[in-house]
N, CA, C and O atoms as a CHARMM CRD file, in Angstrom:
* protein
*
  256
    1    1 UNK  N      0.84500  -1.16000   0.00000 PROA 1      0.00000
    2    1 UNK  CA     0.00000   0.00000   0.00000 PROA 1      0.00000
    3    1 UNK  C      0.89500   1.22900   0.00000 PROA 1      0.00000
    4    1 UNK  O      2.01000   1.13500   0.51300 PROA 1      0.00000
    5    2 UNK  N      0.41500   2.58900  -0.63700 PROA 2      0.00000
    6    2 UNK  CA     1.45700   3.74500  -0.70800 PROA 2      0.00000
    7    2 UNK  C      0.52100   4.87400  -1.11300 PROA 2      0.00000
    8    2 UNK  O     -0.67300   4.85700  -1.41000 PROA 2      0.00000
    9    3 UNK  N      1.28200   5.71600  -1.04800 PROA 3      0.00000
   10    3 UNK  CA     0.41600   7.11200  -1.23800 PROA 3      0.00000
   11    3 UNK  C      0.43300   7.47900  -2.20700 PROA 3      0.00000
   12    3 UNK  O      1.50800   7.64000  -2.78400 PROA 3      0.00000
   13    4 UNK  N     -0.60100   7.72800  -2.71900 PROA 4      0.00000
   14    4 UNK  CA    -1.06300   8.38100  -4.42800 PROA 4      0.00000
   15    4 UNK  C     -0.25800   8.99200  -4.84500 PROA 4      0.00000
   16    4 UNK  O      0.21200   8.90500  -5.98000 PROA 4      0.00000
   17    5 UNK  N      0.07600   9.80200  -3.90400 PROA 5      0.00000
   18    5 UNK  CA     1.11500  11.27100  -4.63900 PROA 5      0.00000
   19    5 UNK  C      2.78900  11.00000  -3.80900 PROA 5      0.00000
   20    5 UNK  O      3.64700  11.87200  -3.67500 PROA 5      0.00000
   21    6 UNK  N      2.88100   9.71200  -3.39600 PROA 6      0.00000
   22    6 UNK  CA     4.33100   9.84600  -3.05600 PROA 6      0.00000
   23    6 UNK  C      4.87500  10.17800  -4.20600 PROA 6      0.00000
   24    6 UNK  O      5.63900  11.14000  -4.13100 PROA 6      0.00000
   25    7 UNK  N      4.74300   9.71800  -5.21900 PROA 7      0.00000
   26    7 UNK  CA     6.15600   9.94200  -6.50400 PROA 7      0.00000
   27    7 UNK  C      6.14800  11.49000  -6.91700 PROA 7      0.00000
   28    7 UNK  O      6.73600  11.76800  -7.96200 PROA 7      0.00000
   29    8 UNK  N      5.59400  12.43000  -6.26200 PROA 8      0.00000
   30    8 UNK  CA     5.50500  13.84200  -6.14600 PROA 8      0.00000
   31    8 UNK  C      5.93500  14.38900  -5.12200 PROA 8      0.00000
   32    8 UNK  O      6.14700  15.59500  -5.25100 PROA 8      0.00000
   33    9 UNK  N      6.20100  13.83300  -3.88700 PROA 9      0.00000
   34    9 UNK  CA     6.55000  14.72600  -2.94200 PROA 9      0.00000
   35    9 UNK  C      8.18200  15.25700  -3.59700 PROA 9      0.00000
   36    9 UNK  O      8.93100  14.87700  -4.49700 PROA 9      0.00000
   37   10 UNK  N      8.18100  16.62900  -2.27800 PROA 10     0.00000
   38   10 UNK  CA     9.71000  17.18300  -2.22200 PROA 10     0.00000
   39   10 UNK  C     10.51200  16.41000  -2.06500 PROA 10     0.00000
   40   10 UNK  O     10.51600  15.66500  -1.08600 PROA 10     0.00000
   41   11 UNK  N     11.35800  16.38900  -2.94700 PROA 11     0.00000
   42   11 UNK  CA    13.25600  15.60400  -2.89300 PROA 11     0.00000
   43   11 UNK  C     13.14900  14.55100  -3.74800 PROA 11     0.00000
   44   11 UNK  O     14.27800  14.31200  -4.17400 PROA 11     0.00000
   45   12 UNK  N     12.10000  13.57600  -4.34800 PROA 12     0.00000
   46   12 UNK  CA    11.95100  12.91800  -5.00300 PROA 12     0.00000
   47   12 UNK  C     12.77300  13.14000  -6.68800 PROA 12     0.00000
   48   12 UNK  O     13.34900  12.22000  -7.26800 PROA 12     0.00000
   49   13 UNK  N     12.65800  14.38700  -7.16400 PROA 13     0.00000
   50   13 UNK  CA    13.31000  14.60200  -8.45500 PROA 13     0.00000
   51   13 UNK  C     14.89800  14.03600  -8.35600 PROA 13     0.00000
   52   13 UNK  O     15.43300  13.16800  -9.04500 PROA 13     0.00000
   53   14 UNK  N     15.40900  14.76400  -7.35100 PROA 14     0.00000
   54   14 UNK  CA    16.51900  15.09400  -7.21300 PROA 14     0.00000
   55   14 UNK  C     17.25100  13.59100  -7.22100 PROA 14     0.00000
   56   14 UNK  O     16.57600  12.70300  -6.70100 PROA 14     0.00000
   57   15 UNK  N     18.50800  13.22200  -7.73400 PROA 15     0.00000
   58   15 UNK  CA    19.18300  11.91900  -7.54100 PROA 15     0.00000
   59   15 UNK  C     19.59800  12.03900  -6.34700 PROA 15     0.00000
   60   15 UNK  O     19.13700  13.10000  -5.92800 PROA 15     0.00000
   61   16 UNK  N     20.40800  11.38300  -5.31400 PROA 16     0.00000
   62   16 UNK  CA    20.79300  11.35400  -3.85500 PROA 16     0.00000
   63   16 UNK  C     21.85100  10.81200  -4.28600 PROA 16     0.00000
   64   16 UNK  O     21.95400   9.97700  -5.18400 PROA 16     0.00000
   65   17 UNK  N     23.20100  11.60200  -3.21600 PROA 17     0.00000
   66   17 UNK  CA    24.40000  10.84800  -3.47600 PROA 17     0.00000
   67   17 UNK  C     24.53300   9.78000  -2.82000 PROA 17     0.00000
   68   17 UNK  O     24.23700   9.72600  -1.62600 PROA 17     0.00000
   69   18 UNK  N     25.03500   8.68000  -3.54400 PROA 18     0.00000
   70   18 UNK  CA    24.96200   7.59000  -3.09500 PROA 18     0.00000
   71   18 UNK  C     26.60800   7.33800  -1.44800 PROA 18     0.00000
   72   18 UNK  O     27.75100   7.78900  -1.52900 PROA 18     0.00000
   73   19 UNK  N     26.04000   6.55700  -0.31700 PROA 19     0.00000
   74   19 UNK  CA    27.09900   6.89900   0.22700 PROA 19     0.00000
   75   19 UNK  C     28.71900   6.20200   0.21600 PROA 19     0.00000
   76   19 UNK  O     28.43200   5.00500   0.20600 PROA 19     0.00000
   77   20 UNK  N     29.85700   6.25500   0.21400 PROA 20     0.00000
   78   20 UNK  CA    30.96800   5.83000  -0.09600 PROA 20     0.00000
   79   20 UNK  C     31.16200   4.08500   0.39600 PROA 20     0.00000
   80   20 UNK  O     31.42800   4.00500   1.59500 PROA 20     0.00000
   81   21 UNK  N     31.10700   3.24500  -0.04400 PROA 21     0.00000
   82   21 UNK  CA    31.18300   2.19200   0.02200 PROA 21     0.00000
   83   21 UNK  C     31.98500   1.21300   0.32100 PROA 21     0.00000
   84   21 UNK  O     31.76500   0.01000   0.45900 PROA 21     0.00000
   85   22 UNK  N     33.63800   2.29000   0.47400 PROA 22     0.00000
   86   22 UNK  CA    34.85700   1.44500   0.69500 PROA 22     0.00000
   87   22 UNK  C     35.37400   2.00300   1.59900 PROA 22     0.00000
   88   22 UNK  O     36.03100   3.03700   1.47700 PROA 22     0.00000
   89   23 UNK  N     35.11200   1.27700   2.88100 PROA 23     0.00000
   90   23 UNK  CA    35.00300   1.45900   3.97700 PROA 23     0.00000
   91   23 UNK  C     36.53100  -0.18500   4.40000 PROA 23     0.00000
   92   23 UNK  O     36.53000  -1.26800   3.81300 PROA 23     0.00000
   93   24 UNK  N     37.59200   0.25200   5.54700 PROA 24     0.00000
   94   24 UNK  CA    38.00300  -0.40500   5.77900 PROA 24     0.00000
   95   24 UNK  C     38.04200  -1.58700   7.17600 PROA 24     0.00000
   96   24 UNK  O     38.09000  -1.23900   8.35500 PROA 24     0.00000
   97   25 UNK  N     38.01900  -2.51200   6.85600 PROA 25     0.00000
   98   25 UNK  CA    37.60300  -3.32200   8.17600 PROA 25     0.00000
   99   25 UNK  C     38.43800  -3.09500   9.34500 PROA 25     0.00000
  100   25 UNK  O     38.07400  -3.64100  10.38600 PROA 25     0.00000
  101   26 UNK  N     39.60200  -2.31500   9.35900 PROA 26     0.00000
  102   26 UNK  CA    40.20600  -1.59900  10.54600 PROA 26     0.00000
  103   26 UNK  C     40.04400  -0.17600  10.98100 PROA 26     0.00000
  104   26 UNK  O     40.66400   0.16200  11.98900 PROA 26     0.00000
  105   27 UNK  N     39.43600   0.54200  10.47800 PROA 27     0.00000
  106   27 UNK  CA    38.78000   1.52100  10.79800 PROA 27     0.00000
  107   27 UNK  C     38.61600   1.69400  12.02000 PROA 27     0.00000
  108   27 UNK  O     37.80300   0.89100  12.47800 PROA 27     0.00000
  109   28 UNK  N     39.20000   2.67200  13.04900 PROA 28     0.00000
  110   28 UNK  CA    38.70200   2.52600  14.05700 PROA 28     0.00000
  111   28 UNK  C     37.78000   3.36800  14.98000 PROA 28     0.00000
  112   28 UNK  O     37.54300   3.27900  16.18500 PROA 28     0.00000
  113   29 UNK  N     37.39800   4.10000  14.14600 PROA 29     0.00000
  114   29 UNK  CA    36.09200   4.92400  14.68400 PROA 29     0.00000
  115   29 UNK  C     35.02400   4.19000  14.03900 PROA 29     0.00000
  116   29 UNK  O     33.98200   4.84400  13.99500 PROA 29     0.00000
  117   30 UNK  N     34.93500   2.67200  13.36400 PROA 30     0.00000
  118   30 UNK  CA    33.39400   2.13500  13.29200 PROA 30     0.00000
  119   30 UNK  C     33.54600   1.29800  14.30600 PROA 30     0.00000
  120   30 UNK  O     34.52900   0.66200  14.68800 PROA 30     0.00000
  121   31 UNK  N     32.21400   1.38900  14.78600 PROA 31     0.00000
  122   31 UNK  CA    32.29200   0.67900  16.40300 PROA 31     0.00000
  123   31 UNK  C     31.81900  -0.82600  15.68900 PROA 31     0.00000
  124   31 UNK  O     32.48400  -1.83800  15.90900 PROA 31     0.00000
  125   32 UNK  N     31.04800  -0.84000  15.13600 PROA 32     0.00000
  126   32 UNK  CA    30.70500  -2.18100  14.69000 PROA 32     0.00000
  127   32 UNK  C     31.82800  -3.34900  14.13900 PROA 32     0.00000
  128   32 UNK  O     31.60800  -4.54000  13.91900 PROA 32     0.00000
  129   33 UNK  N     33.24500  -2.50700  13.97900 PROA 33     0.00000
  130   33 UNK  CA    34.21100  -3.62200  12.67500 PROA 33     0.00000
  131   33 UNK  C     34.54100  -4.67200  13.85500 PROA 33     0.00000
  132   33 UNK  O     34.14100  -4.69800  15.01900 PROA 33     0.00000
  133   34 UNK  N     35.43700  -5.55300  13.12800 PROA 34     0.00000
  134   34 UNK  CA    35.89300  -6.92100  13.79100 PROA 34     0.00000
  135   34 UNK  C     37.41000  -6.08000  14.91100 PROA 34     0.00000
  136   34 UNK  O     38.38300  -5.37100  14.65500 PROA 34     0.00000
  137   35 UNK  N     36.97400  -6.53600  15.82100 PROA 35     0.00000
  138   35 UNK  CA    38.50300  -5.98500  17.03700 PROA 35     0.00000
  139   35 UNK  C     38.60000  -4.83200  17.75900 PROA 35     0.00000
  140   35 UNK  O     39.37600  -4.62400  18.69200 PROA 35     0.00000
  141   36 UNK  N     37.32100  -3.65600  17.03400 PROA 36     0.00000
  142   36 UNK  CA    37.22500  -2.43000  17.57900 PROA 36     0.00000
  143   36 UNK  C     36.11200  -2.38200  18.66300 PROA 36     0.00000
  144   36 UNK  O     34.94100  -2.75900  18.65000 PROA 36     0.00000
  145   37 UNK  N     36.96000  -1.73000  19.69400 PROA 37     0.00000
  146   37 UNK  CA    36.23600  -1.43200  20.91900 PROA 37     0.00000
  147   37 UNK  C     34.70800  -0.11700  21.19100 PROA 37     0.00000
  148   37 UNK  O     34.80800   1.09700  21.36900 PROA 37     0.00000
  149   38 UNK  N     33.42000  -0.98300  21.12200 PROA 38     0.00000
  150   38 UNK  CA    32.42600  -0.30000  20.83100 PROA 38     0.00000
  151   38 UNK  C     32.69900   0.43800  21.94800 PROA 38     0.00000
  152   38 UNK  O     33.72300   0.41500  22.63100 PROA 38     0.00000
  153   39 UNK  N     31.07200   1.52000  22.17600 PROA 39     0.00000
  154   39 UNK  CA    30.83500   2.81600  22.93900 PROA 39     0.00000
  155   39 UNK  C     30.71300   2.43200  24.24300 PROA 39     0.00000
  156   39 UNK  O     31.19500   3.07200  25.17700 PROA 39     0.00000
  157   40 UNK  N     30.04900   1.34500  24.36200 PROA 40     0.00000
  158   40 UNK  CA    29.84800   0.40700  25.74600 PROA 40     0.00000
  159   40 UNK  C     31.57400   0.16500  26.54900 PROA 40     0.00000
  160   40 UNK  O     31.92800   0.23500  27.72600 PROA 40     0.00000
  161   41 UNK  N     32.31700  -0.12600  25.29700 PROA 41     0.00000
  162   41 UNK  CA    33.71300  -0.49400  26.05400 PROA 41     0.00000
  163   41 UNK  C     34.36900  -1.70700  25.88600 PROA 41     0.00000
  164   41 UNK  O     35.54500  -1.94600  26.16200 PROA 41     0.00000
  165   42 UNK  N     33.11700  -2.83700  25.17900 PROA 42     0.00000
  166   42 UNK  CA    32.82500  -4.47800  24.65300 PROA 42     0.00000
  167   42 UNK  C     34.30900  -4.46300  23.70300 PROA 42     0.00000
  168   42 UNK  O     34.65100  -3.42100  23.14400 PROA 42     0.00000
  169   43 UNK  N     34.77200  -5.17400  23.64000 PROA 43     0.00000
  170   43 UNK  CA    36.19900  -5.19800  22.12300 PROA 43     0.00000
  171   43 UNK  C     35.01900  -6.47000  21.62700 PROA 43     0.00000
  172   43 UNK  O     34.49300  -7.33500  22.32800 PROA 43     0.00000
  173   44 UNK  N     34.88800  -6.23900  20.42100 PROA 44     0.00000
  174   44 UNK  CA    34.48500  -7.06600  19.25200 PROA 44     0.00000
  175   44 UNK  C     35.56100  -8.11200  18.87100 PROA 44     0.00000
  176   44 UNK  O     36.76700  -7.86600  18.83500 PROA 44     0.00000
  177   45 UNK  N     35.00100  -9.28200  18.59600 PROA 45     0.00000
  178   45 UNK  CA    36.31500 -10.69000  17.86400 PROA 45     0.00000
  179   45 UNK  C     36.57400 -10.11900  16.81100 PROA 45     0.00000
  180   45 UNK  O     36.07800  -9.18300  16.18400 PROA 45     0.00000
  181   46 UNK  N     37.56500 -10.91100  16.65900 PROA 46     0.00000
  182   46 UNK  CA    37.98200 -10.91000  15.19700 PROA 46     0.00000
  183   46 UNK  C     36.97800 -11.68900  13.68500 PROA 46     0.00000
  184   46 UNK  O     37.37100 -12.37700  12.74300 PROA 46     0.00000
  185   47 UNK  N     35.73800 -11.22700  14.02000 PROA 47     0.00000
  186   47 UNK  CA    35.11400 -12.35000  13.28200 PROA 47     0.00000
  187   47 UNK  C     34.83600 -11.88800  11.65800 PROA 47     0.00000
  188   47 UNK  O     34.66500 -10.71900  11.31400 PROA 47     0.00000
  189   48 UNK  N     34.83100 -12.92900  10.84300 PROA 48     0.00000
  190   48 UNK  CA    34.89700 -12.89500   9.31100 PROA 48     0.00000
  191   48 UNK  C     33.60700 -13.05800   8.65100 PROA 48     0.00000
  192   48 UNK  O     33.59300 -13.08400   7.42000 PROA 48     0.00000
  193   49 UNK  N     32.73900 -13.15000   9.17800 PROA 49     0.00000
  194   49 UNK  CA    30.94400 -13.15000   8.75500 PROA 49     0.00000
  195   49 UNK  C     30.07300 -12.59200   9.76500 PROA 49     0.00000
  196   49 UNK  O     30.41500 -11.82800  10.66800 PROA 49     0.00000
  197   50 UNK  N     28.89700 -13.05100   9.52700 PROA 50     0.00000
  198   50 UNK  CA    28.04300 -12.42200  10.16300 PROA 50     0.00000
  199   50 UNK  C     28.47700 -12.30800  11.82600 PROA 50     0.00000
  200   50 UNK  O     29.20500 -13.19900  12.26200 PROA 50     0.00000
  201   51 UNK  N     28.09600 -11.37400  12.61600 PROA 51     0.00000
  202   51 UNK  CA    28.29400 -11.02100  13.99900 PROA 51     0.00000
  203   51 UNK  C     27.37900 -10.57700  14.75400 PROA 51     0.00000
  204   51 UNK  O     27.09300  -9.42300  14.43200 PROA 51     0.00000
  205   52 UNK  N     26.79800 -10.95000  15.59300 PROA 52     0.00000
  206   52 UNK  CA    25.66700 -10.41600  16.18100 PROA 52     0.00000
  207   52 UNK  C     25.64500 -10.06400  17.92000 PROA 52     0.00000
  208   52 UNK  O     25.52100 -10.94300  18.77300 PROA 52     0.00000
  209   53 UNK  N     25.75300  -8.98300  18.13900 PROA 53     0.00000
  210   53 UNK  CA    26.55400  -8.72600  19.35500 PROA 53     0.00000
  211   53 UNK  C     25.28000  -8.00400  20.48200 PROA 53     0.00000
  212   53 UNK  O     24.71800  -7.17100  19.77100 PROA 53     0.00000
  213   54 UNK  N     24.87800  -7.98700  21.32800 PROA 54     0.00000
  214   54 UNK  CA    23.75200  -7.52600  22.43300 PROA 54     0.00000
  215   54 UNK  C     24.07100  -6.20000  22.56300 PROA 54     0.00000
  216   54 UNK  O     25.16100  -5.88400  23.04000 PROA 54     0.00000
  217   55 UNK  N     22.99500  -5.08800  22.07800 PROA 55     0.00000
  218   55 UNK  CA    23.16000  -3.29100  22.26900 PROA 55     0.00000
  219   55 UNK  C     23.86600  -3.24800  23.88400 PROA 55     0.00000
  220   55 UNK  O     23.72800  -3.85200  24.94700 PROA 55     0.00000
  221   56 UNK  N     24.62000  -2.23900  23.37700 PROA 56     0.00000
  222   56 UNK  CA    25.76100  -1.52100  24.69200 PROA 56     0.00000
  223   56 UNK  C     24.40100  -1.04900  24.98200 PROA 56     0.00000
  224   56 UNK  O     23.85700  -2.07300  25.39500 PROA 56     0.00000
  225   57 UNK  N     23.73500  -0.33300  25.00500 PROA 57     0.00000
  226   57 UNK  CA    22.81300   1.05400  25.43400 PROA 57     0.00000
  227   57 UNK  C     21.34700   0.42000  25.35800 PROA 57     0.00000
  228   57 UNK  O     20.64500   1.34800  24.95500 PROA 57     0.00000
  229   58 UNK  N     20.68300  -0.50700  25.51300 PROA 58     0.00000
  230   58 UNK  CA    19.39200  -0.89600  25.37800 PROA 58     0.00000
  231   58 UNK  C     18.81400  -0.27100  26.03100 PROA 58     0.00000
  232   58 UNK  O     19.31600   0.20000  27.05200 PROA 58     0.00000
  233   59 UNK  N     17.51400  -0.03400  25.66500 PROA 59     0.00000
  234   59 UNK  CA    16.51300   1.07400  26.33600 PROA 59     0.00000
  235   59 UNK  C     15.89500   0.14900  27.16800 PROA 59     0.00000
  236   59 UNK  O     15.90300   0.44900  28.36200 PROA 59     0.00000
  237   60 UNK  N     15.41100  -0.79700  26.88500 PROA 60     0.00000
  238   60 UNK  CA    14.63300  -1.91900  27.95500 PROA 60     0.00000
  239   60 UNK  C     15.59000  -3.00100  28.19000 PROA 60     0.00000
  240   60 UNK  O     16.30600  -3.60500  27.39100 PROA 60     0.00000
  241   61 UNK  N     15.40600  -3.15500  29.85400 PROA 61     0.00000
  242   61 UNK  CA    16.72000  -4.22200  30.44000 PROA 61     0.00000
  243   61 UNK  C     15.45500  -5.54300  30.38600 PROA 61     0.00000
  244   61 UNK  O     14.29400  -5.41900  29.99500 PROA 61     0.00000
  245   62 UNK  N     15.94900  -6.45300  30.77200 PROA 62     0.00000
  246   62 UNK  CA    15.41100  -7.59600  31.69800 PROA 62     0.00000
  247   62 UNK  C     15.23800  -7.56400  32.98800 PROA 62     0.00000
  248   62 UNK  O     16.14700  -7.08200  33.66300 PROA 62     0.00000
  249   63 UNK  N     14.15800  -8.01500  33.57900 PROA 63     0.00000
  250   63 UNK  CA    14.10700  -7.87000  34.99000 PROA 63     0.00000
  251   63 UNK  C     14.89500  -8.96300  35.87900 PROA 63     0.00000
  252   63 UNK  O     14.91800 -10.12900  35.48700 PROA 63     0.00000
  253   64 UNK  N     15.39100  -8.67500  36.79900 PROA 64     0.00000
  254   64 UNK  CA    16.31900  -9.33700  37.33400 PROA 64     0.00000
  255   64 UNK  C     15.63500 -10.12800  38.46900 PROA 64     0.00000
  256   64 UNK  O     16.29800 -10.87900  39.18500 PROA 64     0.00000
């Protein structure tokens, strides 16, 4: 389902720059890469696929 006139709203004409894509896996201001120490303080593995790691900052805890 979508809105009649989305393909009219503002910004739609315009192309969007697309964002830079070559990004290096040692980077160390991305908190997400393999080895870099997120905002929480967690050091990330060294891992080579998918990674799935528990939010530093969750808004809802578990009750204890």
């Amino acid at each position: 389902m979508g809105a009649p006139a989305a393909h009219s709203a503002p910004g739609r004409a315009r192309p969007e720059k697309q964002p830079d894509r070559k990004r290096h896996r040692d980077d160390p201001s991305c908190y997400p890469f393999p080895g870099n120490t997120r905002a929480g303080g967690h050091q990330n593995p060294q891992y080579a696929d998918v990674f799935v790691f528990t939010n530093d900052f969750a808004v809802l805890k578990p009750d204890k």
